[in-house]
Every structure is written in structure tokens, then in C-alpha cells.
N, C-alpha and C positions, 0 to 999 in steps of 0.2 A: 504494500500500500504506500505511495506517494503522499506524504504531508509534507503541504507547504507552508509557509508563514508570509504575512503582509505586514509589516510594522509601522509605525504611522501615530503620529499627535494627534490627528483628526480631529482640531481642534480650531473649527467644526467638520464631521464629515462632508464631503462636495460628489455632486452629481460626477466629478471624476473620478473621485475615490470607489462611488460604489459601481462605474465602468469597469475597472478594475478588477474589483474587488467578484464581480460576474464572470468576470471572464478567465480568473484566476481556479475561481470555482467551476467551471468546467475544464481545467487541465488537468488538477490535481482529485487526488479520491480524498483526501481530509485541505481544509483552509483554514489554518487560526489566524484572525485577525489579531495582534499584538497592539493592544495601547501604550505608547510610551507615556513617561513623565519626561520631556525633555526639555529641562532648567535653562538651556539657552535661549528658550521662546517664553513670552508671558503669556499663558493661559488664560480663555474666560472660561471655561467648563474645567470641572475637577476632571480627576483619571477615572473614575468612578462614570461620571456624567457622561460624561465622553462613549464610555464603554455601554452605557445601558442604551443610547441614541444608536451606534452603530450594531447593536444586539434587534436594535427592532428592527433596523433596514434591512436587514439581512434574513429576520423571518424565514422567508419563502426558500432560502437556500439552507439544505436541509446537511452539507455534507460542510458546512461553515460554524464555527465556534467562536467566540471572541474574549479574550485573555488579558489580563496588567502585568506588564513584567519592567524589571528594574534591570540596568545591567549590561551585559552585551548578550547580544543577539544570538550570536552562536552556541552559549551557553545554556539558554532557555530551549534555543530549537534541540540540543543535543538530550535535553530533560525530558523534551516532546520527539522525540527520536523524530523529527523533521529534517530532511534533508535539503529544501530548495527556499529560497528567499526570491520572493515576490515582489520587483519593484516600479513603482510607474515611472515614466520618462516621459517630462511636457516638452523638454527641449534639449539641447545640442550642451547648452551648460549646466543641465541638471544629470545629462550621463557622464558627465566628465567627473562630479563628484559620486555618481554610483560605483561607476566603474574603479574608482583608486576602493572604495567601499565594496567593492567583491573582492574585488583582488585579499584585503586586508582577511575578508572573513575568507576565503579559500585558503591565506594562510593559516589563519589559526583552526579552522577546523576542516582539513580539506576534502569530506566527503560532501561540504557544502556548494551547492551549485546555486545560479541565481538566475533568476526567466526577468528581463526587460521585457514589458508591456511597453510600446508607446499609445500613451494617451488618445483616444478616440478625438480625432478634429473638434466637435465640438464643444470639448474640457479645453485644449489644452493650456488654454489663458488662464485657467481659474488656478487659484490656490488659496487656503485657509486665510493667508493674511489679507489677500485681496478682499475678500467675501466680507471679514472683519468689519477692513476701512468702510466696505458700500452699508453696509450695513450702521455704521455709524453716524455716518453721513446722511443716513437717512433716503438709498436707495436701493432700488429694484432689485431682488437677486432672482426673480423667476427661470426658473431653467439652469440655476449651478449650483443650486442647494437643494433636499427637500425639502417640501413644503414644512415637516414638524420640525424640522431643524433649523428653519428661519424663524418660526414663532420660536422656538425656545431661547435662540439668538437674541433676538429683538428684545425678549423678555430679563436676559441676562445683561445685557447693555443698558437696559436702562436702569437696570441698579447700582452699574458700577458710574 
């Protein structure tokens, strides 16, 4: 059995992440979705929050799990006998930092292998931080977010 792992802030998840995160699920027989906590970005959703949002989107994909882990990557998938890392690529400078990031985990764990997705055309503009900004701003994200993941957004923003 093939388990792959997707790792990811998703903070908020985007209509690219669950492109993705589809079509991941159909290569592999298990997909654990990994939430980081990752300290170089400032969060609006907890690790927690974060994970139960991406637990509902994923519903209907029944061979999909979703997991918090601390750490390195390789370490977790080796706990989850996962062999493949799942990563999307919006652009030409986002594989430049994947790829030095596979090379690193094929070093330290080298039965690990890594499947690049490029981003379906119509994500590939989008990313968490973007979504944020419009969101603050006081605009439209129809069609790069879910709908419940906009209202939760909206609703989190205006507390902070």
C-alpha cells in the first residue's frame, strides 16, 4: 500500500490546496494531510482549527486522513510508514525551493520519494497569504476559497 503525505499551514485551506489534495488522492491508496505549526508564518487559525476545516473538505475522500505533527517530515512519514511527499508547485520559484526540499529529505530518509503536482491553471495565483490580504481588505475570494472557509475567515479577522 502506497501512503503519501501532503504537509501544509493551510492556513486557510484554498481551492488549490484541495486541487491537490484530489488528485493526490487518487495516486496514492492512503493520503495524510499533515498540518504544520510553522513559526515563520503568523497564523489566524490554530493547528487544531486549521485541521478540523481541512477534515470537513475532505469528507467525501474516503482513502484521506488528516494529522498535527511537529518536526521534520520524514520523521513523522517514517512513524506513518509513508513513503512519498506530496507537493504543489504554482510556479518556476516555488520548485526551486521544493526541489533543494526533496533532495534534503531523500537525504535523510532515502526510501522517500516526492510526486510534484503543478497547480491546476486556475489556483495557481492563489496562496494562503494572498487570500488573507483580500480578505482583509474587504474582498471577493469567490472561487479560491471554500465557501465555509471564507465565512470562518471573515469571522476570525474581524476579531483580531
Amino acid at each position: 500500500m502506497k501512503t503519501a503525505v501532503y504537509a501544509g499551514s493551510f492556513d486557510p485551506p484554498t481551492n488549490g490546496h484541495l486541487n491537490v489534495i484530489e488528485r493526490a488522492a487518487s495516486v496514492a491508496d492512503k493520503l495524510i494531510i499533515t498540518i504544520a505549526n510553522n513559526t515563520s508564518k503568523s497564523a489566524v487559525f490554530t493547528p487544531q482549527e486549521r485541521a478540523e476545516m481541512v477534515r470537513e473538505l475532505v469528507k467525501p475522500l474516503k482513502n484521506v486522513t488528516v494529522e498535527l505533527f511537529e518536526g521534520l517530515l520524514v520523521d513523522f512519514m517514517a512513524k506513518r510508514g509513508a513513503t512519498i511527499i506530496i507537493r504543489g508547485v504554482r510556479s518556476f520559484s516555488d520548485f526551486e525551493y521544493e526541489f533543494q526540499m526533496a533532495l534534503s529529505n531523500k537525504q535523510m530518509r532515502p526510501e522517500t520519494e516526492t510526486l510534484f503536482m503543478v497547480t491546476d491553471s486556475r489556483y495557481s495565483h492563489l496562496s494562503s497569504t494572498l487570500i488573507k490580504e483580500i480578505v482583509k481588505l474587504g474582498g471577493e475570494t469567490h472561487g479560491m476559497i471554500p465557501e465555509s472557509v471564507e465565512k470562518q475567515l471573515r469571522a476570525k479577522l474581524r476579531k483580531i
